[in-house]
C-alpha positions in Angstrom: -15.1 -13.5 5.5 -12.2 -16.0 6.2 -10.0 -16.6 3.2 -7.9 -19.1 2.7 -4.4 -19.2 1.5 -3.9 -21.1 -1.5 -0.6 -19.2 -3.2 0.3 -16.4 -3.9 -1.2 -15.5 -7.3 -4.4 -16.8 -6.1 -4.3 -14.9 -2.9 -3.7 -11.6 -4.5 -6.4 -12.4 -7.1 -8.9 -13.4 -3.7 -8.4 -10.3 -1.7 -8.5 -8.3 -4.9 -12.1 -9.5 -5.6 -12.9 -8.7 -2.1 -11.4 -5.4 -1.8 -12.9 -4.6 -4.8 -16.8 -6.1 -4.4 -16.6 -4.0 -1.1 -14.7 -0.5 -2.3 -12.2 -1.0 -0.6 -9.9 1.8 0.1 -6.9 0.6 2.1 -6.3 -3.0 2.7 -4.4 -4.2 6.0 -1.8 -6.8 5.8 -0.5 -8.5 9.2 3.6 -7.8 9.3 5.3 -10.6 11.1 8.4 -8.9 13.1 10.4 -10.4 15.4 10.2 -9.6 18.9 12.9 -7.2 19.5 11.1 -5.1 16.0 13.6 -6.5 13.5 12.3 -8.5 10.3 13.3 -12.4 9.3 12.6 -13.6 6.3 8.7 -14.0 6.8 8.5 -10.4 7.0 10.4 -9.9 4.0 8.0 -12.0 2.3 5.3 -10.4 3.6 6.4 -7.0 2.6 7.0 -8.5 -1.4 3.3 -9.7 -1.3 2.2 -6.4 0.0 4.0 -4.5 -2.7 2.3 -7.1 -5.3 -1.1 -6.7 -3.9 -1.0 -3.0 -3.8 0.2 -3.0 -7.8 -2.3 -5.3 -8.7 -5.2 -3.5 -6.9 -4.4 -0.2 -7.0 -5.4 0.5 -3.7 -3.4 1.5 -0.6 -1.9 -1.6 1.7 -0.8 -0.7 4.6 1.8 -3.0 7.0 1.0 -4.0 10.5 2.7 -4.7 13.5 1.2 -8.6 13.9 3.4 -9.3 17.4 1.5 -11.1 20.1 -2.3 -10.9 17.6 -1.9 -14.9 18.1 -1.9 -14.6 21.8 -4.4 -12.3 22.0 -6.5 -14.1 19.9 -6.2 -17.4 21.9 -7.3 -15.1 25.5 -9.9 -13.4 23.6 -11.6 -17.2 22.6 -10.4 -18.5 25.8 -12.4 -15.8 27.9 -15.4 -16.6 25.5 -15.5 -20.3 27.0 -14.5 -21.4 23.4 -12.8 -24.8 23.2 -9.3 -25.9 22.5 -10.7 -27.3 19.2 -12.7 -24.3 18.2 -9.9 -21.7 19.4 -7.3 -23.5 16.6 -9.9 -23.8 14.0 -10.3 -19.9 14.3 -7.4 -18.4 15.8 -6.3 -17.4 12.3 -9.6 -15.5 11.7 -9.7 -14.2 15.3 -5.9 -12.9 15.0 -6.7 -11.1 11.5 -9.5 -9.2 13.4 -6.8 -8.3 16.8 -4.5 -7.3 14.1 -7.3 -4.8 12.0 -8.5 -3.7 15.3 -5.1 -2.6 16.7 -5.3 -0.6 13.4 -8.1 0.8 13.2 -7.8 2.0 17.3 -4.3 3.3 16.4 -5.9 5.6 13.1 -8.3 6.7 15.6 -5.8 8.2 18.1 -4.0 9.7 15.7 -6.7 11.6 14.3 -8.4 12.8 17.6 
């Protein structure tokens, strides 16, 4: 499911709904960090949302790194013959799922 952002109240209120319709027990949120690692102002902004999401659900949100999920994206559609056109209609989509992927891989190495 592909939400779209609308503001922040609204947002919160949208992932919420999902996170709750589905039990959700940890919810992922993309961190934007500069290259080097440091954090600009997105990231900061980010991190508030975060905060505000996990108060208003209740459940866990964890921070990830979101560096280079972009470029991965646009390789993974490119190597799936996808079009310029379909690649920038989905690369948000396509990065969210690079982003929980590299997360989910991570939680497995750490427990194994």
């Amino acid at each position: 499911m592909v939400l779209s952002r609308v503001g922040k109240k609204r947002d919160a209120r949208a992932i919420a709904a999902v996170a709750a319709e589905n039990e959700a027990e940890r919810i992922v949120v993309g961190l934007p960090l500069n290259m080097d690692g440091g954090e600009g102002r997105q990231a900061a902004k980010v991190r508030e949302f975060a905060e505000a999401l996990a108060a208003r659900t209740k459940i866990r949100v964890e921070l990830w790194d979101e560096r280079l999920s972009t470029v991965e994206a646009e390789r993974l559609m490119q190597e799936a013959g996808r079009s310029p056109g379909e690649r920038k209609a989905w690369v948000d989509a396509v990065s969210a799922a690079v982003i929980l992927q590299s997360y989910l891989d991570s939680a497995r190495q750490s427990k194994g």
